[in-house]
Every structure is written in C-alpha cells, then in structure tokens.
C-alpha positions, -999 to 999 in steps of 0.1 A, spaced: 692 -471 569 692 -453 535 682 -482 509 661 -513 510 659 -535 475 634 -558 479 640 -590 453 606 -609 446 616 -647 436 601 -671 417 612 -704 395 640 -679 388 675 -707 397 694 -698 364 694 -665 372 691 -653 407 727 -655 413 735 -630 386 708 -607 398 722 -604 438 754 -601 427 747 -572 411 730 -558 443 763 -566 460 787 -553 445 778 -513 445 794 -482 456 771 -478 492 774 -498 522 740 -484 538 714 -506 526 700 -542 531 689 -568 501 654 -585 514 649 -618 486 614 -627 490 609 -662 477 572 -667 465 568 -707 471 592 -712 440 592 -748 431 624 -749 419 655 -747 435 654 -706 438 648 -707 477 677 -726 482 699 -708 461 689 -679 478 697 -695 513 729 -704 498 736 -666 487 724 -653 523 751 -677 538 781 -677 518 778 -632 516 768 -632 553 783 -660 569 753 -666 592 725 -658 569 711 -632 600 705 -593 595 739 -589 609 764 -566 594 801 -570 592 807 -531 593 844 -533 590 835 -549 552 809 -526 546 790 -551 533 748 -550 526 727 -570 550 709 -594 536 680 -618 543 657 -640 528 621 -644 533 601 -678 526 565 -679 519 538 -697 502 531 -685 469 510 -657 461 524 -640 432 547 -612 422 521 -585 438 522 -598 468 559 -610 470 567 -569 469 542 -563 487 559 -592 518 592 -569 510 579 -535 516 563 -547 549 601 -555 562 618 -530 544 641 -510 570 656 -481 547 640 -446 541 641 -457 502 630 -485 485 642 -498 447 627 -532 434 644 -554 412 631 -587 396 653 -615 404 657 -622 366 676 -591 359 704 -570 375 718 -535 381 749 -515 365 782 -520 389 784 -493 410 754 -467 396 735 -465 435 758 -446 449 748 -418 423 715 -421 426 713 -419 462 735 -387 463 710 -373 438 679 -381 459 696 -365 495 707 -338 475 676 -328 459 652 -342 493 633 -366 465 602 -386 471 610 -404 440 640 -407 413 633 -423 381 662 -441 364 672 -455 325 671 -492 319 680 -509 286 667 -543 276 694 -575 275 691 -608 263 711 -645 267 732 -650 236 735 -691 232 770 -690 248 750 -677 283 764 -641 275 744 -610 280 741 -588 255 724 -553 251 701 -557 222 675 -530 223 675 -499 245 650 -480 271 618 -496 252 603 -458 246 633 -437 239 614 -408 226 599 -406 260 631 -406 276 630 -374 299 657 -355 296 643 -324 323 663 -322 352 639 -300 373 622 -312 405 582 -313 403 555 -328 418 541 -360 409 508 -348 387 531 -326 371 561 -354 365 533 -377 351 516 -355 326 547 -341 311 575 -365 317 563 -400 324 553 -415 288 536 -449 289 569 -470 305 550 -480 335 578 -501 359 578 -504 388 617 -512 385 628 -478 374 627 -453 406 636 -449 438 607 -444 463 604 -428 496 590 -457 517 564 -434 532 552 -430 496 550 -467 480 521 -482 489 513 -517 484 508 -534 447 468 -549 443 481 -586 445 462 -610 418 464 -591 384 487 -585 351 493 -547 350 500 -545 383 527 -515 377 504 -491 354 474 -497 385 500 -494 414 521 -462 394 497 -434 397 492 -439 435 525 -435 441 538 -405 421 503 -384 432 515 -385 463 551 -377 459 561 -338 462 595 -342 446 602 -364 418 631 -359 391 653 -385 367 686 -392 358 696 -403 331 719 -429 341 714 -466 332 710 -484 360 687 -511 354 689 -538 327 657 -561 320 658 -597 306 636 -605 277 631 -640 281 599 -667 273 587 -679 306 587 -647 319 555 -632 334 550 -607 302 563 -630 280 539 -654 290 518 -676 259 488 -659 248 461 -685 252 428 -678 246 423 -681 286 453 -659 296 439 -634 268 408 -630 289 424 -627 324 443 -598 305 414 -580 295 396 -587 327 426 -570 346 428 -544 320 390 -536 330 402 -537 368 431 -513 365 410 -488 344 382 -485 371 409 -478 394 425 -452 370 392 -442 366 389 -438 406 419 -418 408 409 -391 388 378 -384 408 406 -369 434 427 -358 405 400 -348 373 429 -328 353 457 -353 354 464 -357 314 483 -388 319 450 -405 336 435 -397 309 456 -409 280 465 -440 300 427 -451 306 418 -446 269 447 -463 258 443 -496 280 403 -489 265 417 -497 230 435 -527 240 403 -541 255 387 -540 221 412 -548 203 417 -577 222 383 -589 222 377 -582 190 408 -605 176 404 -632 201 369 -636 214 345 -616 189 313 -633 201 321 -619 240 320 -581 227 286 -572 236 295 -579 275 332 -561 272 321 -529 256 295 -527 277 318 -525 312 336 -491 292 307 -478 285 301 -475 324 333 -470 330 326 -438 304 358 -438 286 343 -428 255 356 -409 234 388 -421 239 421 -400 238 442 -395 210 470 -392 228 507 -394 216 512 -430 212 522 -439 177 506 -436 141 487 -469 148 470 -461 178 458 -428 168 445 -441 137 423 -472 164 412 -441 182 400 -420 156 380 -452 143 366 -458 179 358 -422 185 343 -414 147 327 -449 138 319 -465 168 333 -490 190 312 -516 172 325 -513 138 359 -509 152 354 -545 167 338 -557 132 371 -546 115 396 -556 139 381 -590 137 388 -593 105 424 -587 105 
C-alpha cells in the first residue's frame, strides 16, 4: 500500500463529513483513510461509524477493488489528545507513506495523485506541500481568505536535499505537521501532552530524512475557526501551559542540536520560541519572571538569534541580546 492518512478526531461533527470526503474522492485508489476518534463527546464517533459504513458497506478493511475505492476504518479510544490520536494512527498505518489531516479541514480534489507520482519519481523520504487558509462565510460556505500564512517563505527550489539542508535553507518557521508526505520509516511518534507539538516533533523527522523536496501545489486547506486547538482563549492558565511547553520543546530543540550543532534552523527556531517565553511572561505574569528566565538561562539560549523573522522580532532580539533579558521584561510589561 502506497498511502495511509491518518484523521485524528475530536468534538469535530460539523465538519468531519467535509473533511473525508475530501480524502475520498482523489485521483489514487492505493491508499487507506484510518479516522482515529479521540473520546469525542460529541457525536464525531458516530458520524465517523456512519462514514465507514455507508463508503464501505461493512465498515471492515475490505476493498471493493473493482471501485477502486480507499479502505477505510475507524479507530475508537479514550481521549488522550491530538498527540497521541496521530500517534494511535501511525501505529496502524499500512502504506509506505503517511499524510495527516485534521478532521476540521480538507484536501484539494484530485491533487494526491500528483504528489505521489512526485515522491516515486524522485525516491522521497518527505514532500512538503502548499496549503492556504479558508474560513465559514455565514451561509456555511468556504471561502479562501488569506493564503500559505508565510508566503515569503514559500520555497520555490525544486532540488532534492537532505533534511539539515531542506531545514536551514527552505523550511521558514511554518511548522505543520499537515503539509508533507512522510516515509513511514521516518515519522516517528508526536510527544503526546503539549501545545507545539509540530515545531518539537518536525526536526526529528526531516534530520533523518535523505530526500526531501516541495511542490508547489495547493493541496491542503486549513480552517480558522474559535474552538479550535490554536484558536483556543488565552487565559491566564492556558498562557502558562504555553510557556511551560514552549520551555519543553526548546530543551528538546536544544537536545537535537547536540547530534546536529550546525543546523541554522535549530538555532533560529530555539531563540525565537526564547522570545516568546518572555514576552509572554512579561505581559501576562510579570511577578513569575525570575523563575522563567532562569530555565533559558540553563537552557543557554542567550544571546538569542536575530534571525529572519520580521522587523518586530528583530527589534525584541536586539533588546534582549543588547539590554538584557530583564529590562526587556520591564518594557514589555508595560505595553
């Protein structure tokens, strides 16, 4: 089998139906569809059963051939979050490639069969794709209403490198898991538990790969919605889970560059994730600093990089780097 999707699910009912349908109707018959419900509490898992039953008839891994159609299956378990609902797919994934896709969004018609050809063509370990961003217009439409999030980081190269190589010169900052094509051998497993789980789970992945190139076909599109996980309210609480993770996926960052000390793209991301700490902290919980700047100075990502990510964060950076974290925090917290 060439292709396994794996769909994590969760409280998702208004939308999972849009999102398989879109898996099913594409230009390749070799691949199978694994839904992995993660104890949603609404009525996602049956919808899913329904889907499983109505586009397979038995709702089994059988495949009518003849058709051509995808096997498809669902997967029921208690939940554990997105991390781990991935992680439940990849452990029953079948094909030699895997693509994820969040069950709130949906593919292009008919864009796999292109990327497929362009990964057996060039023996990839990983293809990278375009995505634009779409949103629901009161009427339930979809509309396209901003494009790739970074496009001046769009990589237009077409020339096959390694991973280290793909990462300092071609990646940017877009860190999602949604946009490539993975040999299986190479994916890994996301750290289940945390926000971020993409940027910590990305560098494994592409350090091992050998082969890595883009397209630049739009295959993916990504629902801004509130309720979302990213979209999520930004409670004091939830503010400080999303430092604390930031903290976790820099030390693991930070980890990875003891195998791979010249990787640029380490580099820029750890600092980077270093200035959203404190600005963070400083904006929401001033009084905590002290304990905060203290875990990046062990961490030792001072002085930060001032890397190529906009006119605002250079200007954090150079504060950081030339006044001191401190009086960065003083002034931030007074913004």
């Amino acid at each position: 089998m060439k292709l396994s999707i794996i769909v994590p699910i969760y409280n998702v009912a208004p939308y999972l139906r849009k999102c398989v349908d879109s898996l099913l109707t594409q230009d390749i018959s070799d691949y199978e569809i694994i839904l992995v419900d993660d104890g949603s509490t609404d009525d996602s898992g049956l919808i899913a059963d329904e889907i499983v039953k109505e586009a397979m008839g038995n709702g089994q891994w059988a495949i009518d051939n003849e058709s051509n159609r995808p096997m498809l299956r669902v997967i029921h378990q208690a939940n554990a979050g997105l991390s781990a609902a991935r992680n439940t797919g990849i452990a029953s994934a079948q094909g030699k490639y895997i693509l994820f896709v969040d069950s709130d969004d949906y593919l292009q018609p008919n864009v796999l069969g292109a990327l497929m050809e362009q990964v057996e063509r060039d023996n990839l370990d990983v293809l990278r794709f375009d995505y634009q961003n779409v949103r629901q217009t009161e009427a339930g439409e979809y509309e396209v209403f901003q494009p790739n999030k970074y496009p001046h980081q769009v990589d237009t190269c077409r020339e096959v490198v390694d991973g280290e190589t793909y990462l300092d010169e071609r990646m940017g900052y877009a860190c999602y898991a949604c946009q490539f094509v993975i040999n299986r051998e190479l994916t890994g497993t996301f750290t289940p538990g945390i926000h971020y789980e993409d940027t910590e789970w990305l560098p494994r992945m592409m350090l091992a790969a050998k082969r890595v190139n883009s397209t630049s076909i739009v295959v993916y599109n990504y629902l801004v919605r509130q309720g979302s996980i990213t979209q999520a309210e930004g409670n004091k609480e939830k503010l400080r889970k999303n430092v604390k993770d930031f903290l976790f996926v820099i030390e693991s960052l930070s980890k990875q560059m003891t195998k791979h000390p010249n990787c640029q793209w380490l580099q820029r991301m750890i600092s980077s994730m270093a200035v959203g700490v404190l600005t963070r902290v400083a904006m929401s919980f001033y009084d905590e600093r002290k304990e905060y700047i203290h875990r990046l100075q062990e961490l030792n990502v001072f002085p930060v990089v001032i890397a190529d990510q906009g006119k605002t964060y250079a200007r954090r950076a150079w504060i950081i780097n030339l006044l001191g974290v401190r009086v960065y925090c003083w002034l931030m917290k007074w913004r």
